[in-house]
C-alpha positions in Angstrom: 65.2 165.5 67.4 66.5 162.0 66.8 66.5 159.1 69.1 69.7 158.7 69.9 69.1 162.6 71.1 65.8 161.3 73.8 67.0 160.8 77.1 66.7 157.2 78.5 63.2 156.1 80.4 63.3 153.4 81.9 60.9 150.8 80.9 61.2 148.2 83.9 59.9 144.4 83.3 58.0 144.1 86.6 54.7 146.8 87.7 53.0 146.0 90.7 50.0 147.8 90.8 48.2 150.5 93.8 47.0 148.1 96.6 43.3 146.6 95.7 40.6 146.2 98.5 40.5 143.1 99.7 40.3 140.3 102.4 43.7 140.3 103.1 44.6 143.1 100.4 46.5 142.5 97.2 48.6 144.1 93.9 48.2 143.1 91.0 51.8 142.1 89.4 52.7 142.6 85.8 56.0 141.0 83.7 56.8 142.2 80.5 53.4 143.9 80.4 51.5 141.0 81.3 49.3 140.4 84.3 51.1 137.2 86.0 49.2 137.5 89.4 48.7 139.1 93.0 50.8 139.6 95.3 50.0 140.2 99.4 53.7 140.4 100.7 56.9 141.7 98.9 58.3 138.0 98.9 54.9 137.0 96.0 56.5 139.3 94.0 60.0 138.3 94.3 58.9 134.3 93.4 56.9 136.1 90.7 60.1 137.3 89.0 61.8 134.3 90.1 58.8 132.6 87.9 59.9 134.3 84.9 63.9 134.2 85.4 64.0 137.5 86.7 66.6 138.0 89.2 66.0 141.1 91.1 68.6 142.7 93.2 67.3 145.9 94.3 63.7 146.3 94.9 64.4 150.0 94.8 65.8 150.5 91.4 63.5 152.0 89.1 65.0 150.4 86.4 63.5 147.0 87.8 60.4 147.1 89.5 57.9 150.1 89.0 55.9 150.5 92.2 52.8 152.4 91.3 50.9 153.7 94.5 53.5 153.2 97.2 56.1 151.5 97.9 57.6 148.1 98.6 56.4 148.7 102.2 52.6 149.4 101.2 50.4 146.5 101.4 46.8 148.0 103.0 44.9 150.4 101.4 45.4 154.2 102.2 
């Protein structure tokens, strides 16, 4: 199979991470597979990306943010 054959995953620049126990509770953001910081609200990780001249539009796009263990909405531990 070549390449141009693969279908397209997406690869987005920012991962925020499962929330992590804490006082108050955190995820850990990534950009560009780096770990840049934590974030406790949905607005750390937006002056995260800001940080790095991301511009996001859509919180909800895969092809932007990958949320790993919930959602933008998820901020205390299950």
């Amino acid at each position: 199979m070549t390449e141009s054959a693969c279908p397209h995953i997406s690869q987005p620049r920012i991962r925020v991470s499962r929330v992590q126990p804490g006082d108050p509770p955190f995820r850990i953001v990534e950009i560009d597979g780096e770990v840049v910081g934590e974030a406790r609200t949905v607005t750390d990780v937006l002056e995260a990306a800001a940080a790095f001249g991301i511009t996001v539009h859509d919180l909800d796009d895969p092809d932007t943010v990958r949320w790993v263990g919930g959602d933008k909405f998820t901020w205390s531990p299950r």
